[in-house]
Rosetta silent file (secondary structure, phi, psi, omega in degrees, C-alpha in Angstrom):
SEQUENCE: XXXXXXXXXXXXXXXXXXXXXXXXXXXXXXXXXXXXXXXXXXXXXXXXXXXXXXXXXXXXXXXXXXXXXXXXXXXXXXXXXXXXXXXXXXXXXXXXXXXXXXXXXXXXXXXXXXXXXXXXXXXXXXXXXXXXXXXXXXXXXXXXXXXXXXXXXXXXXXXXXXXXXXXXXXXXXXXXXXXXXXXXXXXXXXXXXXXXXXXXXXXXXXXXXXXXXXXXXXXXXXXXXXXXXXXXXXXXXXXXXXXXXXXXXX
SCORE:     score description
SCORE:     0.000 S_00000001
   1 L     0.000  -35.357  170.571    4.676  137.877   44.200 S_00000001
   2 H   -46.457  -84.719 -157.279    3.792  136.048   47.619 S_00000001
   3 H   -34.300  -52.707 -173.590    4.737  133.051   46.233 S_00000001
   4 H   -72.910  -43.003 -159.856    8.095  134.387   44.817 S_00000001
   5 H   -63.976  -42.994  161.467    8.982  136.449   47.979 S_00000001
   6 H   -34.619  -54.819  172.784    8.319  133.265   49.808 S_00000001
   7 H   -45.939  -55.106 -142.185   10.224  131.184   47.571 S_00000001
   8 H   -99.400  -41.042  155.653   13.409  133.451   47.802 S_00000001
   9 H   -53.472  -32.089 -179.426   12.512  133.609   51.817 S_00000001
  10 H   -84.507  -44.610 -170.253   12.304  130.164   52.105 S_00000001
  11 H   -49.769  -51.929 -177.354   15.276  129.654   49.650 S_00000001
  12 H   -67.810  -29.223  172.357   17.197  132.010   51.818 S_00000001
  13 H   -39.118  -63.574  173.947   16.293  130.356   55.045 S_00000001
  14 H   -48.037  -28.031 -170.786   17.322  126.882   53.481 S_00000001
  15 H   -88.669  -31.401 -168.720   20.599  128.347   52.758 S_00000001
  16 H   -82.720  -27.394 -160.421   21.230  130.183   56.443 S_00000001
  17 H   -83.011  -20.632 -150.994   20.067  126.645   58.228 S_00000001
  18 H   -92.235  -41.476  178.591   22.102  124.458   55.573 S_00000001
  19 H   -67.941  -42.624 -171.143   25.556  127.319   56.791 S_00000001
  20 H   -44.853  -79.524  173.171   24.311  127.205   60.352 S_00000001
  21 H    -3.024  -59.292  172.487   24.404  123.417   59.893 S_00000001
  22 H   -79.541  -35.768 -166.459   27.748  123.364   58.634 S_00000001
  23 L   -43.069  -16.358  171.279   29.069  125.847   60.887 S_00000001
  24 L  -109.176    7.962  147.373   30.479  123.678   63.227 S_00000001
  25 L   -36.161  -69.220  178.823   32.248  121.650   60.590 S_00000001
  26 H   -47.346  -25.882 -156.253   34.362  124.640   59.855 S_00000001
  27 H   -92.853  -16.109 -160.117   34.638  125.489   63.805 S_00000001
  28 H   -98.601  -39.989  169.209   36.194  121.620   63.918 S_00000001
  29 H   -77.734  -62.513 -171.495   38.680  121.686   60.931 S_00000001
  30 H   -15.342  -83.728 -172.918   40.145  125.346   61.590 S_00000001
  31 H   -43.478  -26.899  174.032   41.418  124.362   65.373 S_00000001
  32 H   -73.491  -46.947 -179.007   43.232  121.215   63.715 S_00000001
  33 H   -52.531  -14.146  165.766   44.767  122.940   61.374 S_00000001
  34 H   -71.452  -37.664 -160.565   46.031  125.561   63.935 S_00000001
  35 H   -84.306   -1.112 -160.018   47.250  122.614   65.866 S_00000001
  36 H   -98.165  -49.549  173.093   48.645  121.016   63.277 S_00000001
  37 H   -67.017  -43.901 -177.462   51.055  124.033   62.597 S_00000001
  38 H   -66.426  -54.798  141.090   51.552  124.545   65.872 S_00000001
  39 H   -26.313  -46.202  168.849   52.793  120.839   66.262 S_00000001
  40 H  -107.632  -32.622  152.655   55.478  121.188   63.940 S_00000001
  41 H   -40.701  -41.908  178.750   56.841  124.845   65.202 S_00000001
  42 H   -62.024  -60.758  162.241   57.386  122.571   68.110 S_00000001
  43 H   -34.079  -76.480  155.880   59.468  119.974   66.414 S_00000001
  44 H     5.510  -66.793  168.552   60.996  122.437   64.865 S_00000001
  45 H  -101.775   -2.673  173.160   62.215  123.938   67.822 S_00000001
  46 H   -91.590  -34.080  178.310   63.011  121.010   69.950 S_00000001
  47 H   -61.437  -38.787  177.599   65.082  119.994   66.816 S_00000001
  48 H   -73.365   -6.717 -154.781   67.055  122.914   67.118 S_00000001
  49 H   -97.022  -32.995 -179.293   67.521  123.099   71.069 S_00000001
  50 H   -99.183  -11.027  155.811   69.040  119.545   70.342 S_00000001
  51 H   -68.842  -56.196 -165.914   71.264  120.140   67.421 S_00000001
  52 H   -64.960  -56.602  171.417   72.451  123.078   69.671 S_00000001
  53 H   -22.415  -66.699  178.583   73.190  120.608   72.887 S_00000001
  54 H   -24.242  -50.763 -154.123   75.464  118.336   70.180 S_00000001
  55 H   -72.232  -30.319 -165.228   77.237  121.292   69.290 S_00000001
  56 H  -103.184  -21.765  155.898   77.917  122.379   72.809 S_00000001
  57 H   -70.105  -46.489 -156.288   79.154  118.286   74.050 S_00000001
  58 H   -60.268  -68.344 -125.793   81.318  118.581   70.805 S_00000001
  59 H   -74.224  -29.599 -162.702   82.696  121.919   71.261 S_00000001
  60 H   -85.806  -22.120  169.669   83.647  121.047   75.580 S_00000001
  61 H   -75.681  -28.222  143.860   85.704  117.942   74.264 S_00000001
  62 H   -47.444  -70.787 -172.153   87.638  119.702   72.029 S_00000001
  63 H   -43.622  -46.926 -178.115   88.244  122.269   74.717 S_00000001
  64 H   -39.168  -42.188  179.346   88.678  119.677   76.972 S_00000001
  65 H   -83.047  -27.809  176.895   91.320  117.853   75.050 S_00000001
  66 H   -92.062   -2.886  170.793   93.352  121.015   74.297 S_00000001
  67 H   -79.844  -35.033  168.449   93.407  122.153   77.682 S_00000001
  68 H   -49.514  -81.374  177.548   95.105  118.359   78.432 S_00000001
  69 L   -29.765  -35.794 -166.774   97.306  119.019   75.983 S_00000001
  70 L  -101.844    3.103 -179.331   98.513  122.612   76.589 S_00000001
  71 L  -109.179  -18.723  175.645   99.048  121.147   80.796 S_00000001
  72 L    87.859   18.082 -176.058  101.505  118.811   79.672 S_00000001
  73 L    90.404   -9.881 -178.640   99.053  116.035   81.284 S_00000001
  74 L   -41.800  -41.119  165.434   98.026  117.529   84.453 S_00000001
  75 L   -26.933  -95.908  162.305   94.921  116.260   84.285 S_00000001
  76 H   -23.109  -56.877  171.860   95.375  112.829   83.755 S_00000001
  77 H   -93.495   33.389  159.319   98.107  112.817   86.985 S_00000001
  78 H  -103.396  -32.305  139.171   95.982  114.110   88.856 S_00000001
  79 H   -25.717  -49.486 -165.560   93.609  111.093   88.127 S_00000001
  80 H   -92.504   -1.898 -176.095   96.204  109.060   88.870 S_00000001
  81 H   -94.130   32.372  145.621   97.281  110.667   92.558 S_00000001
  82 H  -130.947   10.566  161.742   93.590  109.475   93.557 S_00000001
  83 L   -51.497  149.140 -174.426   94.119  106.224   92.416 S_00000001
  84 L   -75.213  168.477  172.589   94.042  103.235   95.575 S_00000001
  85 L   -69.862  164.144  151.341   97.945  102.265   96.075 S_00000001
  86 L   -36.986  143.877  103.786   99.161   99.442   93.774 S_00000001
  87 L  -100.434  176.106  150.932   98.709   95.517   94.709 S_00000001
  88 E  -119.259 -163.948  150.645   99.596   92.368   93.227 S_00000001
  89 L  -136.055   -4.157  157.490   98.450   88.851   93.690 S_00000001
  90 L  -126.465  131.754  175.679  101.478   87.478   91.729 S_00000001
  91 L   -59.296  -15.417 -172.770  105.216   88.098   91.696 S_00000001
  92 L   -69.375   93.704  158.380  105.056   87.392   87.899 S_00000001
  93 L   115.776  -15.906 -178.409  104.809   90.969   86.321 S_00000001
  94 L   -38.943  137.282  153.699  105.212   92.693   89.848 S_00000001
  95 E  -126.246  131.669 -175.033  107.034   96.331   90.240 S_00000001
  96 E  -107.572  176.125  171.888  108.406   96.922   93.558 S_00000001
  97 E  -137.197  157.011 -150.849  110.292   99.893   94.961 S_00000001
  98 E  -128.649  148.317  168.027  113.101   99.011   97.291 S_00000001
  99 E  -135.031  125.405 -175.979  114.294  101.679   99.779 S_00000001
 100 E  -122.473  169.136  173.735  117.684  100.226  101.158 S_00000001
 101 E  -162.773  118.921  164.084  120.306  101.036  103.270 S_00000001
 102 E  -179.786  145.802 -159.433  123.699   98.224  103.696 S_00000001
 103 L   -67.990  165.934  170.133  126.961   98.436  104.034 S_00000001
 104 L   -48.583  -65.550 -164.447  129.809   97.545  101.397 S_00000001
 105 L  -143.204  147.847  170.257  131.092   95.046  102.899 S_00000001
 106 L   -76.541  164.711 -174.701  130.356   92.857  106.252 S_00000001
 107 L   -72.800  159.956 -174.094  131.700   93.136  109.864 S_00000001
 108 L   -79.528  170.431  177.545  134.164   90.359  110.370 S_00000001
 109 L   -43.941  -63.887  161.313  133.079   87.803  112.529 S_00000001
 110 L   -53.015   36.677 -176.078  135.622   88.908  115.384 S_00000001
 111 L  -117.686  120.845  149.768  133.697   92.976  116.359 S_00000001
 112 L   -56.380   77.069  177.288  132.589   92.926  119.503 S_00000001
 113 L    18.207  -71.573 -170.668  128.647   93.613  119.409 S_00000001
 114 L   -73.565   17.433 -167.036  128.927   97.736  120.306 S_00000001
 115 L  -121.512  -32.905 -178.171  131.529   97.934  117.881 S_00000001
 116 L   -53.903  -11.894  151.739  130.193   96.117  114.765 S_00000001
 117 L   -82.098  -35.258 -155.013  128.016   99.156  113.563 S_00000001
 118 L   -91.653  -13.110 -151.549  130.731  101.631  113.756 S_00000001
 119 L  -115.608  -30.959  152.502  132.986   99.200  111.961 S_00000001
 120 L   -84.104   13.005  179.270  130.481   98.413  108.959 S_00000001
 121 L  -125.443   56.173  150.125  129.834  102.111  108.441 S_00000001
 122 L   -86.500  -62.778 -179.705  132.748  103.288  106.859 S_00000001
 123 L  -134.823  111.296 -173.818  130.966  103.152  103.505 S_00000001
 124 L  -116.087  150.048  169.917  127.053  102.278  103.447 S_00000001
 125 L  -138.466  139.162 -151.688  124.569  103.009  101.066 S_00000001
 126 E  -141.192  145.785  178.528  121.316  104.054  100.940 S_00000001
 127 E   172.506 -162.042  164.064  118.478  104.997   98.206 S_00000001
 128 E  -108.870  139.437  179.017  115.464  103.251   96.096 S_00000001
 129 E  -128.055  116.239  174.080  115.956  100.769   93.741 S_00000001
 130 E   -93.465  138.471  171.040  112.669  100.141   91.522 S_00000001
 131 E  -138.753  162.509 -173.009  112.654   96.598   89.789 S_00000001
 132 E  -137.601   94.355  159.818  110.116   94.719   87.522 S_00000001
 133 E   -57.088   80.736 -175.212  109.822   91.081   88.057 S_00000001
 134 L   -51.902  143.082  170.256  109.230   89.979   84.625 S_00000001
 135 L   -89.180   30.437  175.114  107.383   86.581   83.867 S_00000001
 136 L  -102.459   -9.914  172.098  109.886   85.361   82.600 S_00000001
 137 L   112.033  -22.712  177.481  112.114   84.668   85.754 S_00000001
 138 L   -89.352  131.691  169.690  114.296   88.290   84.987 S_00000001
 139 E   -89.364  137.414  179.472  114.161   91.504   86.325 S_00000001
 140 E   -88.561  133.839 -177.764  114.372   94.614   84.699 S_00000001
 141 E   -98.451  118.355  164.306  116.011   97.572   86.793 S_00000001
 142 E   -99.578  -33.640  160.082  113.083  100.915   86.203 S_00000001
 143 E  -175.633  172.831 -141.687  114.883  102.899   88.261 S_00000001
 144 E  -140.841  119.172  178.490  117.691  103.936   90.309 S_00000001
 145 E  -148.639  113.622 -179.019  118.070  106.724   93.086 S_00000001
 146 E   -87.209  122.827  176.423  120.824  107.479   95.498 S_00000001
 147 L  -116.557   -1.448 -178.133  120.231  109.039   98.520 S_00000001
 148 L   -96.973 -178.459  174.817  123.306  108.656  100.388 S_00000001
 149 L   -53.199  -61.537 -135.702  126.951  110.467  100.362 S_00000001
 150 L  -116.699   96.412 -178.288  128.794  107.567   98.985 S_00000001
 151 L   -74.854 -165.438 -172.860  126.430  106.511   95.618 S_00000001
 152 L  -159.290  144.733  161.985  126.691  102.933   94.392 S_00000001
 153 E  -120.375  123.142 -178.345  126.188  102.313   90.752 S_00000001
 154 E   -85.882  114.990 -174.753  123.911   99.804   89.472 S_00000001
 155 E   -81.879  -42.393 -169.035  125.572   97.956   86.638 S_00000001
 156 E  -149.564  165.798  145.048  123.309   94.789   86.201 S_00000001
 157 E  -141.061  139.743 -154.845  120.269   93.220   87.701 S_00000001
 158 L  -114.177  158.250  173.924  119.853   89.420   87.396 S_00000001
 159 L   -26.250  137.329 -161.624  117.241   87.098   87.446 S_00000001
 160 L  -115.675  145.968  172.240  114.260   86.770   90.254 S_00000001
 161 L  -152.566  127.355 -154.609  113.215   83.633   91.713 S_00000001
 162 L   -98.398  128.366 -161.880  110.609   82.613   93.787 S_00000001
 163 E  -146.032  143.483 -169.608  111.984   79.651   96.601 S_00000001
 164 E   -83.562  126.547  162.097  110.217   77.718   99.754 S_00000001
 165 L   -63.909  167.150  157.342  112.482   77.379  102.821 S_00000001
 166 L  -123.130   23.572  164.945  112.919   74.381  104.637 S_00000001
 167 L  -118.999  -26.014  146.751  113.508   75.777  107.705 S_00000001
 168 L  -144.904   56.618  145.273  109.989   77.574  108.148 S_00000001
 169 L    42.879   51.190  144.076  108.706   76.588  105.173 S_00000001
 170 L  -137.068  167.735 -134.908  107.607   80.230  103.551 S_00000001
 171 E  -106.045  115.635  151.572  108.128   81.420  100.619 S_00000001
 172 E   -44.388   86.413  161.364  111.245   83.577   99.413 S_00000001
 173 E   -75.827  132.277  166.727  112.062   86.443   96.535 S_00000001
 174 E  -132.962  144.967  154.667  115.633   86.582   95.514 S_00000001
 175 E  -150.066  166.453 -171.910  117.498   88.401   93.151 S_00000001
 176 E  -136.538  163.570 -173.020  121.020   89.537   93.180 S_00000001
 177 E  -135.755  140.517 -163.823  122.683   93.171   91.678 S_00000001
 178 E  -109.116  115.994  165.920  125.814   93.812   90.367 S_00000001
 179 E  -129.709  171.452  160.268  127.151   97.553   91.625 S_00000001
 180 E   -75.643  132.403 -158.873  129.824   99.475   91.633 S_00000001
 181 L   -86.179 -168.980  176.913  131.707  100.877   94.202 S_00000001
 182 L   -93.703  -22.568 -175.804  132.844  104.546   94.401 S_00000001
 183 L   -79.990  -14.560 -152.465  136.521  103.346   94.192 S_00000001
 184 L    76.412   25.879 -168.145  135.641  101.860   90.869 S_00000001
 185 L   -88.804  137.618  139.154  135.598   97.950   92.853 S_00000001
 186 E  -153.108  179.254 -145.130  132.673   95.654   92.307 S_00000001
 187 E  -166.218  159.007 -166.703  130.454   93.119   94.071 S_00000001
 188 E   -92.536  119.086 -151.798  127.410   90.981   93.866 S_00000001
 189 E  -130.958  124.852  169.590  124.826   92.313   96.256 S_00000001
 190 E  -111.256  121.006 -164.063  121.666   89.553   96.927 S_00000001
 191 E   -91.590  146.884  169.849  118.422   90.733   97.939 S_00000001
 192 E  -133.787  126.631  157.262  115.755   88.640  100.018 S_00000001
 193 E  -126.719  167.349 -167.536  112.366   89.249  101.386 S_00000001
 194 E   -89.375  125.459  169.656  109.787   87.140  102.811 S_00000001
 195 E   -95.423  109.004 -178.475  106.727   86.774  100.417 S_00000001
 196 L   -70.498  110.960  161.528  103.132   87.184  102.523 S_00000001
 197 L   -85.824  135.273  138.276   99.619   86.196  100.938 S_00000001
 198 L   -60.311   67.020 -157.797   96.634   88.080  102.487 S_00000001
 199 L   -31.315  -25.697  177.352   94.156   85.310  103.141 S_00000001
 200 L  -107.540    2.065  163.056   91.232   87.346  102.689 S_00000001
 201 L  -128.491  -12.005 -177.223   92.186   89.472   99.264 S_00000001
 202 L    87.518  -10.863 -162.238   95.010   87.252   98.098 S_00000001
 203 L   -55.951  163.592  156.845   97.268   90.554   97.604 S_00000001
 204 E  -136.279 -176.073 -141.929  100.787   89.802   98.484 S_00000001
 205 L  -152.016  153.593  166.790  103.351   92.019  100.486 S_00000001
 206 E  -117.817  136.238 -138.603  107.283   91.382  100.588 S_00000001
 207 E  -125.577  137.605 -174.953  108.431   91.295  103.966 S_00000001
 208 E    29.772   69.092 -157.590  111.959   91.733  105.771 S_00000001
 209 E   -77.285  145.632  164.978  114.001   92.309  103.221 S_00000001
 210 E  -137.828  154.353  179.888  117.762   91.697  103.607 S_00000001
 211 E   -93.829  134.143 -178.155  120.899   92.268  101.700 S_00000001
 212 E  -143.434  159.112 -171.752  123.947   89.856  101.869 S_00000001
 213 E  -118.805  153.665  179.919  127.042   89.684  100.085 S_00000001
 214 E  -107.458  136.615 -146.065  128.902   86.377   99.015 S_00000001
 215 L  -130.293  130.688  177.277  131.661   85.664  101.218 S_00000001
 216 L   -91.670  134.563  168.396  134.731   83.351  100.593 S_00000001
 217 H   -33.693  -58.558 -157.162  135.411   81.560  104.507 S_00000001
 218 H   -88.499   11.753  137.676  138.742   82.233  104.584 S_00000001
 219 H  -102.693   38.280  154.162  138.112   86.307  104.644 S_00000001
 220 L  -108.962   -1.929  177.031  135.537   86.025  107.677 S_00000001
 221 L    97.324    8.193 -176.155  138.689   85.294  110.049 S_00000001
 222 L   -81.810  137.648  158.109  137.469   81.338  110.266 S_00000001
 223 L   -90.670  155.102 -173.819  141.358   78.671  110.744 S_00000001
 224 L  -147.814  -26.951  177.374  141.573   76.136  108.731 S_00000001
 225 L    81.232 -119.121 -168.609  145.245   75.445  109.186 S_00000001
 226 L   -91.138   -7.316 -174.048  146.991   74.119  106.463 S_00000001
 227 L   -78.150   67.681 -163.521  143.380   73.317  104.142 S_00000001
 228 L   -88.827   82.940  158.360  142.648   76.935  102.577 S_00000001
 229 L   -62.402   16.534 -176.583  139.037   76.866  101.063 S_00000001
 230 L   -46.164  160.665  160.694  139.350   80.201   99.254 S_00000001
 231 L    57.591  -20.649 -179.723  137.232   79.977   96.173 S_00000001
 232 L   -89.193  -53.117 -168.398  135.665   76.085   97.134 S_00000001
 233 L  -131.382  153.044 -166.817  133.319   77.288   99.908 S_00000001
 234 L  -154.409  160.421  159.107  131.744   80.841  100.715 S_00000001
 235 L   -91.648  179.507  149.974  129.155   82.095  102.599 S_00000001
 236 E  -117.153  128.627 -173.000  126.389   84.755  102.371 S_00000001
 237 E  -103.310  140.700  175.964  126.892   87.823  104.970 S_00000001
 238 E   -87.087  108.998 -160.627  124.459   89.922  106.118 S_00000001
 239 E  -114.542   11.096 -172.299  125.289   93.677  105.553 S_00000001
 240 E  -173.803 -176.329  169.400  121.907   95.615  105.345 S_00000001
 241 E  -147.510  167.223  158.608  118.341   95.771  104.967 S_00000001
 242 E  -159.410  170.040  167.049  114.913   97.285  102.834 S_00000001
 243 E  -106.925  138.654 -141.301  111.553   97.813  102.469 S_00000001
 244 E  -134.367  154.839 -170.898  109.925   96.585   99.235 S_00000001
 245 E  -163.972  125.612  163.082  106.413   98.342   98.936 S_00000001
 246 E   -41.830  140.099 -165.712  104.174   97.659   95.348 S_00000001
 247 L  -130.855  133.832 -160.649  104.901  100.044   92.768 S_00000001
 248 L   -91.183  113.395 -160.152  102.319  101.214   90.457 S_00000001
 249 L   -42.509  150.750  179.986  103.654  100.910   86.440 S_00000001
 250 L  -103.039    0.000    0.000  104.252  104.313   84.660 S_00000001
């Protein structure tokens, strides 16, 4: 009975020391397996926090684009009214804006200094003229705005050319304009400015522009006596001026 109680004490012992033993197996696996769970609850939820971001870039670009839309563009020019002004660094492709003011026709030769304003201002004209020096040598007229009493209508604009003086040797834009008078009369109007490079950015600038008209000699009041050049030799008269300023394409 010893023997057996003994056994089944010792038996039982072997059995509590062989769980004690293990007990800190169990104590080792459990915590991974919490962590393990725990560990993907995480994913889990970081996957969804970033599904939900997507959803919330998607959803402001859509607004974003239908608020553009429903402004007509507002947006967008108001981007472009913080934009730097226009340059170029070539006349090839250029758009200028022109703001002019010159008379119809020039004073004759014979005006008296004080008188030769009052005497070319019977009918002058003044507004912006936008042009696009094309690289092809033509210009394209973009647009046309009259600011004076007495409009002028632009009928044509002709070919641009870029040309070196030889008297101080800088460089020259011309183009000439065909307009219309108010009487229904019309005339060749030639524009000039001085072209500048900016030695340190390269931009260029068009510089003291003037307008002149083509003039046969024998209506500036010039004798000739019995030899009448009409139509063989003309002149070009100076009847106005502008300011040419880079124009940024629309």
């Amino acid at each position: 009975l010893a023997l057996a109680i003994g056994t089944q004490v010792g038996h039982c012992a072997f059995v509590s020391r062989n769980a004690v033993a293990r007990g800190p197996v169990f104590g080792r696996i459990f915590p991974a397996m919490l962590g393990a769970a725990a560990s993907s609850d995480e994913d889990s939820k970081t996957q969804d926090l970033l599904d939900k971001a997507s959803k919330l870039r998607q959803e402001a670009v859509e607004l974003e684009k239908t608020l553009r839309e429903e402004n007509g563009g507002v947006a967008s020019s108001q981007t472009e009214s913080q934009l730097p002004p226009p340059s170029y660094k070539d006349a090839r492709g250029s758009i200028w804006t022109l703001s002019y003011l010159f008379a119809a026709k020039p004073a004759p030769k014979n005006e008296k200094p004080d008188e030769r304003s009052n005497a070319s201002a019977s009918l002058r004209f003044g507004g912006k003229l936008t042009v696009l020096l094309k690289t092809d040598g033509y210009t394209e007229l973009v647009s046309h705005e009259a600011s004076s009493t007495e409009t002028l209508e632009v009928s044509k604009v002709w070919g641009w050319d870029l040309e070196r003086s030889n008297e101080d040797e800088k460089d020259y834009i011309l183009f000439s304009m065909d307009g219309k008078m108010p009487d229904g009369s019309k005339d060749r109007f030639y524009f000039q400015a001085r072209q500048d490079t900016d030695p340190s950015s390269g931009e260029i600038s068009l510089v003291e522009g003037t307008v002149t008209i083509k003039q046969d000699v024998s209506e500036s009041g010039s004798r000739w006596g019995l030899f009448s050049p009409q139509g063989i030799l003309a002149e070009f008269r100076y009847v106005g001026d502008f300011i040419a300023r880079p124009t940024r394409p629309e």
